[in-house]
Residue frames as a rotation matrix with the C-alpha (Angstrom) as fourth column:
UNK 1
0.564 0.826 0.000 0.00
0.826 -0.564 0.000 0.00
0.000 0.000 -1.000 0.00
UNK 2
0.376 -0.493 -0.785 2.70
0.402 -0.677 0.617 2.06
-0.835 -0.547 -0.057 1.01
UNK 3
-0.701 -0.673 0.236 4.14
0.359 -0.048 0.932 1.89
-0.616 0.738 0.275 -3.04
UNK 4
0.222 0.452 0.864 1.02
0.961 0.046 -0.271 2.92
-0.162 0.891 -0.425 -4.54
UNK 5
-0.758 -0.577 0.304 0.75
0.629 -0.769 0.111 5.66
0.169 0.275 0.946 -6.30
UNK 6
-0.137 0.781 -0.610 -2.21
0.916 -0.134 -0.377 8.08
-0.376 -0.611 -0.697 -4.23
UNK 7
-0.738 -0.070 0.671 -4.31
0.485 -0.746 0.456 10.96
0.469 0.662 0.584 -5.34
UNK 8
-0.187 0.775 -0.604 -6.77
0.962 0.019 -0.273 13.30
-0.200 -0.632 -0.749 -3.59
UNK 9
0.795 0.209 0.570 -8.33
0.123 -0.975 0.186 17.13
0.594 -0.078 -0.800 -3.21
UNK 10
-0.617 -0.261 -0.742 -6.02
0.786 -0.150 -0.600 18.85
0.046 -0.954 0.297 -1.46
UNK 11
-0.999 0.025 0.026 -8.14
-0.030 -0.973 -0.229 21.80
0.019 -0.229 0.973 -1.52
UNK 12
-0.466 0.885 0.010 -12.05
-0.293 -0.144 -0.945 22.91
-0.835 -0.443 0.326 -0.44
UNK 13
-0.818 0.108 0.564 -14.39
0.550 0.431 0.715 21.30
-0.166 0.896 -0.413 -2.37
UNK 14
0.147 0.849 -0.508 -16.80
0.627 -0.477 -0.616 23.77
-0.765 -0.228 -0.603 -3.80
UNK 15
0.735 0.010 0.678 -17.01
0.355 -0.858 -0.372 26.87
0.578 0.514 -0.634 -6.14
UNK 16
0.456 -0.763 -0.458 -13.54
0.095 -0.470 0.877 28.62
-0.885 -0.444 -0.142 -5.84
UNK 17
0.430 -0.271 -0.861 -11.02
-0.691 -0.712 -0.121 29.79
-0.581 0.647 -0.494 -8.70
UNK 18
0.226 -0.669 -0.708 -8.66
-0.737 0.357 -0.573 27.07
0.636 0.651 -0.413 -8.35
UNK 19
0.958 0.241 0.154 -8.76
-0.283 0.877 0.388 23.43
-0.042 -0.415 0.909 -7.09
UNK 20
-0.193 -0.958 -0.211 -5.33
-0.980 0.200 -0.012 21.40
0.054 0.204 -0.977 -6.66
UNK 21
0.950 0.131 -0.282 -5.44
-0.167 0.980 -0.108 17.50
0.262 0.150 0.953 -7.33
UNK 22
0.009 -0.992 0.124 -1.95
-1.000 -0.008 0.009 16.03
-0.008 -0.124 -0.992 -5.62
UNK 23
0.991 -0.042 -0.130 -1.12
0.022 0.988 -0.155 13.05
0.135 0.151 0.979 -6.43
UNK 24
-0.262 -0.763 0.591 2.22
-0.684 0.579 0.444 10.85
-0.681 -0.288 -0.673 -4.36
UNK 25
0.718 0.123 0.685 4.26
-0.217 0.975 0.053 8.13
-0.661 -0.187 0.727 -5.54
UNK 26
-0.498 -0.855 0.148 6.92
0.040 0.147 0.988 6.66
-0.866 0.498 -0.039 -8.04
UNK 27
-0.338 0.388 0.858 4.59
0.892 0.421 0.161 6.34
-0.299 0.820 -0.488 -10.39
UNK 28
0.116 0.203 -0.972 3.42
0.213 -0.961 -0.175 10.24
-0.970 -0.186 -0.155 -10.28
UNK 29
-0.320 -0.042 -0.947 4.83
-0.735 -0.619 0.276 12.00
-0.598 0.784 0.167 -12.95
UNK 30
-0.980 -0.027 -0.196 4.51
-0.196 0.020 0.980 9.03
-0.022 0.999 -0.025 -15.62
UNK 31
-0.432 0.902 -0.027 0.96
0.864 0.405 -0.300 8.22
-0.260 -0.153 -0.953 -14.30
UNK 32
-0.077 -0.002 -0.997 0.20
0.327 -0.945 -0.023 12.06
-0.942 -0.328 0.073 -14.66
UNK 33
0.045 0.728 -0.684 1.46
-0.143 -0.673 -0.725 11.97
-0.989 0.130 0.074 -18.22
UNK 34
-0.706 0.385 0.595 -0.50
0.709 0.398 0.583 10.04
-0.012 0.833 -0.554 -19.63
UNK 35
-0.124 0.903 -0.412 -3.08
0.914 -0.057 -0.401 12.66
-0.386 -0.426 -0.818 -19.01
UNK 36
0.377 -0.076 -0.923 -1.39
0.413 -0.879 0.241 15.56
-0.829 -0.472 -0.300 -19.95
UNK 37
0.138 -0.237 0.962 -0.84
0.990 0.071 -0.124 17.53
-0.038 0.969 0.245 -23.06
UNK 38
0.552 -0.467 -0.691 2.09
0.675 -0.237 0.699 19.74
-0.490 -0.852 0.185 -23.62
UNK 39
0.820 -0.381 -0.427 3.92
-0.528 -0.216 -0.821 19.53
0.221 0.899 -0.379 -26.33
UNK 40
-0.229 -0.928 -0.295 6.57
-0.707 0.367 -0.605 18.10
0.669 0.070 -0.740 -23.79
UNK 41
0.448 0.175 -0.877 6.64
0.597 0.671 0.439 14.50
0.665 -0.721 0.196 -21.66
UNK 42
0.577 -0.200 0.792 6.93
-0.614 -0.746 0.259 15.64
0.538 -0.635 -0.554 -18.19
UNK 43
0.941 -0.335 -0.038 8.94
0.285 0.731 0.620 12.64
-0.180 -0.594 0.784 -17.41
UNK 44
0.144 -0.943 0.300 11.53
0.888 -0.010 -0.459 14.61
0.436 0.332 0.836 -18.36
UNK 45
0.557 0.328 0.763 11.11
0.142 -0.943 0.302 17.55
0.818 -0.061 -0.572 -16.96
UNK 46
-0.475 -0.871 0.129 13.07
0.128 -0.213 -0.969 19.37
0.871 -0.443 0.212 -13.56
UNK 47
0.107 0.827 -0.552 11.76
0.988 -0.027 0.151 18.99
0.110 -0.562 -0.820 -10.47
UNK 48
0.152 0.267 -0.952 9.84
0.561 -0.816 -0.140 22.42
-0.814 -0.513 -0.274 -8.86
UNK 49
-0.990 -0.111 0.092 9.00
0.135 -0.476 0.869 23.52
-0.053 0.873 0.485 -12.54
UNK 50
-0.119 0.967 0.226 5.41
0.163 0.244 -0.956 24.19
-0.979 -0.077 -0.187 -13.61
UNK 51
-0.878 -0.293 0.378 4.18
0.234 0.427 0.873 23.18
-0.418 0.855 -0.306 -16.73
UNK 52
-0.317 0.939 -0.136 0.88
-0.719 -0.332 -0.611 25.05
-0.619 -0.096 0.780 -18.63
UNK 53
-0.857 -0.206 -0.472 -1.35
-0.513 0.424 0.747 22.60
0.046 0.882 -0.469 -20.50
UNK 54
-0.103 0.994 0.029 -4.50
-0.945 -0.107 0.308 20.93
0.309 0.004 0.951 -20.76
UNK 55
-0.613 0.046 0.789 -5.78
-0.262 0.930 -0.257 17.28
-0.746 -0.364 -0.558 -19.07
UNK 56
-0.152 0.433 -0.889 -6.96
-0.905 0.301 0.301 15.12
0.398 0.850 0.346 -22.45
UNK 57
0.484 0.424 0.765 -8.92
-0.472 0.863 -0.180 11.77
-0.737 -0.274 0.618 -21.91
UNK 58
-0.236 -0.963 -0.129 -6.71
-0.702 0.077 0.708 9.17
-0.672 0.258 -0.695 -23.43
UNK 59
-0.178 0.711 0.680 -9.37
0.261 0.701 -0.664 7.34
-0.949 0.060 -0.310 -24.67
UNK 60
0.422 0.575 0.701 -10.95
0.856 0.002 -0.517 9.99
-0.299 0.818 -0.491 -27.30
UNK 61
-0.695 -0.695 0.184 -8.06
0.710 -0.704 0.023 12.82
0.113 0.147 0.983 -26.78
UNK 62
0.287 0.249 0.925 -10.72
0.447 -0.889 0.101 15.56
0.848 0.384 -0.366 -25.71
UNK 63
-0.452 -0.573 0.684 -9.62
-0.031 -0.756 -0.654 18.17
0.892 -0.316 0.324 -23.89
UNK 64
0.195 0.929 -0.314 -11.18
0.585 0.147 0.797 18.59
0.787 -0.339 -0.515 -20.12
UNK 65
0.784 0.125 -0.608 -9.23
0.415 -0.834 0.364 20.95
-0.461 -0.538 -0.706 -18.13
UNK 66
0.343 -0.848 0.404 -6.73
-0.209 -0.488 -0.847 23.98
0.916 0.206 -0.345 -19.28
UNK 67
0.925 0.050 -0.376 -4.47
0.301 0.506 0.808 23.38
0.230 -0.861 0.453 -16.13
UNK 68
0.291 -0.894 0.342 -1.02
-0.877 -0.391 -0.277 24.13
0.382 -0.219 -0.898 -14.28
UNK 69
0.790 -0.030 -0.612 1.10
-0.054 0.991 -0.118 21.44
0.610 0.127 0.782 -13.47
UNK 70
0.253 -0.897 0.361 3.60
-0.869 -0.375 -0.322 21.73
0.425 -0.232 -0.875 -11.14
UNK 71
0.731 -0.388 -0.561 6.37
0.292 0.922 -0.256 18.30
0.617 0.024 0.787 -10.67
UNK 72
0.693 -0.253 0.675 8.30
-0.720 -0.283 0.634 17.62
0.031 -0.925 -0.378 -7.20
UNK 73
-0.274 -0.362 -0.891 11.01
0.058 0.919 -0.391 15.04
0.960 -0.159 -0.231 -7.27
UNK 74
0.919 -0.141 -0.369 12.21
0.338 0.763 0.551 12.82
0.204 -0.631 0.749 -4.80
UNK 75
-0.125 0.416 -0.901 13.15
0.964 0.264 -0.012 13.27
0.233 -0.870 -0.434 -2.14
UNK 76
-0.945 -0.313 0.092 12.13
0.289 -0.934 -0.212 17.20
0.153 -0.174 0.973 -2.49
UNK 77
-0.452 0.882 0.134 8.40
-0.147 -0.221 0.964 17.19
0.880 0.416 0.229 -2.16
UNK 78
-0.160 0.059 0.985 6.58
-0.964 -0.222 -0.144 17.26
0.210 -0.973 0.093 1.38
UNK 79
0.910 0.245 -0.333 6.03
-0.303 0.944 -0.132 12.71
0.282 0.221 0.934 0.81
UNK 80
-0.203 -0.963 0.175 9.56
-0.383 0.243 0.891 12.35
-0.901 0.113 -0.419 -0.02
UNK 81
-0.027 0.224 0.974 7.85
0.416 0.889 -0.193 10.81
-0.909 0.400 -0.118 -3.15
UNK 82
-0.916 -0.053 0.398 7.45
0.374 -0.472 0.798 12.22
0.145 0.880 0.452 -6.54
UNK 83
0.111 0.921 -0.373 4.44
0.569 -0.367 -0.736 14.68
-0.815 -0.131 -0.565 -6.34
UNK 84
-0.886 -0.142 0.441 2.68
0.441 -0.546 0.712 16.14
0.140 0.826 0.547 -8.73
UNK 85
-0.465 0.763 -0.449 0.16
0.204 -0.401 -0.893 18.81
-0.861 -0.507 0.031 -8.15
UNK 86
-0.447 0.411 0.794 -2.28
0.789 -0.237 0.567 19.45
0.422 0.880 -0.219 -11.14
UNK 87
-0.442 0.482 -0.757 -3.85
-0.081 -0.861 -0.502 23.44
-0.894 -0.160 0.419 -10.45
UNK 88
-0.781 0.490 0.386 -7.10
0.449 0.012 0.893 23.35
0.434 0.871 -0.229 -12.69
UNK 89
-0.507 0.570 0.647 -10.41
-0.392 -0.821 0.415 25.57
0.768 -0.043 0.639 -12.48
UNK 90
-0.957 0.044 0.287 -12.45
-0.246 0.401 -0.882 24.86
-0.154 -0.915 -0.373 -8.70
UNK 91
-0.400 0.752 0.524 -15.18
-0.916 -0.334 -0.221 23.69
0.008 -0.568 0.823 -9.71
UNK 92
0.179 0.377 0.909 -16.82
-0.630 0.753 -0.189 20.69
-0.756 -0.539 0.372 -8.59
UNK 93
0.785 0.122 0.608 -17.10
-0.056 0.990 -0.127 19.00
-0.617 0.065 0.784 -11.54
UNK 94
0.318 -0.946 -0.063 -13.51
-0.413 -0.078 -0.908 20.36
0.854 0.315 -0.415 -13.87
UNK 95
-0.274 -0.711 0.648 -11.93
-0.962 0.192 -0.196 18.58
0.015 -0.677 -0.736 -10.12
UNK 96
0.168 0.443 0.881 -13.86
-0.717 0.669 -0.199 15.72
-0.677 -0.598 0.430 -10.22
UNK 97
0.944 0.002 -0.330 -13.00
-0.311 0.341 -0.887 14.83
0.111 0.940 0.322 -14.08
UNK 98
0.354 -0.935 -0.006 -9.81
-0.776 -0.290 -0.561 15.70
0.523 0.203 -0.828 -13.42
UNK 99
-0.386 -0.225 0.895 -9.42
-0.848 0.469 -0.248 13.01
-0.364 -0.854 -0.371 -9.96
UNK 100
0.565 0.114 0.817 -11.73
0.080 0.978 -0.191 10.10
-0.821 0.173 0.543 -11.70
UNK 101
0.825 -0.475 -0.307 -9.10
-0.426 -0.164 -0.890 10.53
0.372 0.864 -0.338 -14.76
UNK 102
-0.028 -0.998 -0.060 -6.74
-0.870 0.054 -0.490 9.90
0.492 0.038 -0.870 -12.75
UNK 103
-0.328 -0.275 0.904 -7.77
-0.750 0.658 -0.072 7.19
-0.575 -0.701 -0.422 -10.97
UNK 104
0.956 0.265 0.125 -8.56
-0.069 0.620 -0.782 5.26
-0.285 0.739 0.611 -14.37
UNK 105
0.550 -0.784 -0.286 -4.88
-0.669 -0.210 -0.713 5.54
0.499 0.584 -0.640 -14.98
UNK 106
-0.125 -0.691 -0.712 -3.86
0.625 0.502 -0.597 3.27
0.771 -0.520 0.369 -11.87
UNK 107
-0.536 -0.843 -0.038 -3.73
0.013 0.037 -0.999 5.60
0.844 -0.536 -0.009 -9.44
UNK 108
-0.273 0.511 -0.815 -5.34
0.731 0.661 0.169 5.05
0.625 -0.550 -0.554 -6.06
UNK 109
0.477 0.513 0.713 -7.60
-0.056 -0.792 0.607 7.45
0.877 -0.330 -0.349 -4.10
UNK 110
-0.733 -0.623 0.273 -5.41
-0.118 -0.278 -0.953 8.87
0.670 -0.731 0.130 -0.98
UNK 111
0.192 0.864 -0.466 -7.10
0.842 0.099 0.530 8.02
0.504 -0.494 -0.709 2.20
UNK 112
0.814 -0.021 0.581 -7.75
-0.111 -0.987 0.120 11.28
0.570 -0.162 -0.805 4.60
UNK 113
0.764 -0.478 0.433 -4.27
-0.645 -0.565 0.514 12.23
-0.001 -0.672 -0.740 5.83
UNK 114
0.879 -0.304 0.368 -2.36
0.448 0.793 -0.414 9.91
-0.166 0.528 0.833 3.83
UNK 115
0.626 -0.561 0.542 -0.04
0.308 -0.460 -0.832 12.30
0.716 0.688 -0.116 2.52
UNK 116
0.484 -0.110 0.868 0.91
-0.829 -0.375 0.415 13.43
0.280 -0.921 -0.272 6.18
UNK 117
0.933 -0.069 0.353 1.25
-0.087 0.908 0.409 9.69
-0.349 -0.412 0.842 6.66
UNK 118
0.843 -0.512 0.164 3.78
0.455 0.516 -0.726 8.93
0.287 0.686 0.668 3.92
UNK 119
0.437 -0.698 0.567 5.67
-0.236 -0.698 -0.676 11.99
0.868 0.162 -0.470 5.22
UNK 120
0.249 -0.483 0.840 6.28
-0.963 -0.029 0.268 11.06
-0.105 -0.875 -0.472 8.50
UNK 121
0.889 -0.132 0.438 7.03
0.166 0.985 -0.041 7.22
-0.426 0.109 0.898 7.37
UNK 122
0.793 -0.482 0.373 9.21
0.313 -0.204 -0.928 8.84
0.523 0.852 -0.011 4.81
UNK 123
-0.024 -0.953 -0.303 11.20
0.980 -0.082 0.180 10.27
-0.196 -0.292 0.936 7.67
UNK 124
-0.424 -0.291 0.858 10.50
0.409 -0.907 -0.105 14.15
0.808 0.306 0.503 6.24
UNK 125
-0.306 -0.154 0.939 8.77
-0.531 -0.792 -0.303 14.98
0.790 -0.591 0.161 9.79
UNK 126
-0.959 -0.135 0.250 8.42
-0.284 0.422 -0.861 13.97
0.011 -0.896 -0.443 13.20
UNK 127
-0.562 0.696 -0.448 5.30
0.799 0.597 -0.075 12.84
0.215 -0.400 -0.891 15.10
UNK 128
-0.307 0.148 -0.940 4.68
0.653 -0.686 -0.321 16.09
-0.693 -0.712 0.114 16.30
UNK 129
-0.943 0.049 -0.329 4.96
-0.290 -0.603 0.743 17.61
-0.162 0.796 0.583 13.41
UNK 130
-0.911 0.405 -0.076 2.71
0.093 0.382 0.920 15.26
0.401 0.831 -0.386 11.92
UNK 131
-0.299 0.734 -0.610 0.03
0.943 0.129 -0.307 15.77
-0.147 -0.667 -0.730 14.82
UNK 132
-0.544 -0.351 -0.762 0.73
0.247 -0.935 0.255 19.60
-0.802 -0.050 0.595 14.31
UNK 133
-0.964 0.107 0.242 -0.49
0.239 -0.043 0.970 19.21
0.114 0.993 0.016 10.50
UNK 134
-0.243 0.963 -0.117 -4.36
0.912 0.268 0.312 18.68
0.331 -0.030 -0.943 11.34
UNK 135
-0.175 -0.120 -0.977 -3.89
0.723 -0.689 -0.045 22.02
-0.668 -0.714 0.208 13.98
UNK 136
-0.774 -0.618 -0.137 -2.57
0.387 -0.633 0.671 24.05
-0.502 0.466 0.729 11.21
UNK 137
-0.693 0.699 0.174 -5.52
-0.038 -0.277 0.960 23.49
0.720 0.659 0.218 8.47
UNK 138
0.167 0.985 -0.048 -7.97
0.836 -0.116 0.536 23.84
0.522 -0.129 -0.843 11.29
UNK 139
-0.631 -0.155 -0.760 -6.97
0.715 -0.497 -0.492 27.14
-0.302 -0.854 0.424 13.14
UNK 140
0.204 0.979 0.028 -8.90
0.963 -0.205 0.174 30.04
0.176 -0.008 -0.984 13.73
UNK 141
0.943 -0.134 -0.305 -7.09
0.031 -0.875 0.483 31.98
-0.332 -0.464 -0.821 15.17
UNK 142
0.405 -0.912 -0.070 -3.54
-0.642 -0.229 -0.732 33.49
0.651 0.342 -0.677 14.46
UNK 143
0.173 -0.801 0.573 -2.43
-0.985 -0.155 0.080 32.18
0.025 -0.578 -0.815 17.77
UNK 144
0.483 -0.218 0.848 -3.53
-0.272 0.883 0.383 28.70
-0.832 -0.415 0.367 17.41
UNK 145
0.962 -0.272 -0.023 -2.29
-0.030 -0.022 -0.999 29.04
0.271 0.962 -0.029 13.63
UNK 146
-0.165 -0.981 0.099 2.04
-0.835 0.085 -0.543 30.35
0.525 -0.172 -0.834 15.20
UNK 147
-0.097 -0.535 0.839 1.38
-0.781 0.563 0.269 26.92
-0.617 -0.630 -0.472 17.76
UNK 148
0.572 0.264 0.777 0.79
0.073 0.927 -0.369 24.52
-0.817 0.268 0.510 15.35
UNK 149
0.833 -0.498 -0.241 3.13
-0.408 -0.260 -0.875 26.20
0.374 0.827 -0.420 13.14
């Protein structure tokens, strides 16, 4: 479980500009793009680049989101894994096309706080830290926002 390759929202699901789809694992970038159309394969590509371009069903090649791409190696990405983040328009369903797309490719829906997991397995933060994570995306307040920072 620990090798698949995992995808999820990271961001509010709802009406909003812009939605992020992150998807961990070795398999990331080439699982990614098969989806993507560039002009270039992003299996080549440098990590902490972003890449404009559009998510195309491999099936019948139509277009379904214009999109930003942005590719993390190993062992630079907050996993330690290859991450790719896919920035594409927030709504409900341009995120939802975009996530069951990808999980017709292989990759495997992230359970909640997966990604957190993998990091601390990975060794990129502590327990604390990781306990700290949940704190962060729920404060309210600045102050509980600097302790969980």
């Amino acid at each position: 479980m620990l090798k698949d390759t995992i995808a999820a929202i990271s961001t509010p699901v709802g009406e909003g500009g812009i939605a992020i789809v992150r998807v961990s694992g070795e398999e990331s970038i080439p699982l990614v793009g098969r989806i993507f159309s560039a002009g270039e394969s992003l299996i080549s590509t440098k990590t902490h680049t972003v890449h404009y371009g559009f998510i195309v069903d491999p099936v019948n090649g139509d277009r379904l989101e214009e999109v930003l791409v942005t590719v993390m190696r190993s062992p630079r990405s907050f996993t330690m894994e290859d991450v790719v983040e896919i920035g594409c328009h927030g709504g409900i369903v341009s995120v939802k096309k975009v996530l069951d797309l990808l999980l017709e490719t292989g990759v495997r829906l992230a359970e909640p706080g997966e990604f957190t997991k993998r990091a601390f397995l990975n060794g990129r933060i502590d327990l604390s830290q990781a306990e700290a994570v949940i704190d962060l995306i729920r404060a309210k307040t600045d102050m509980a926002q600097r302790m969980a920072f």
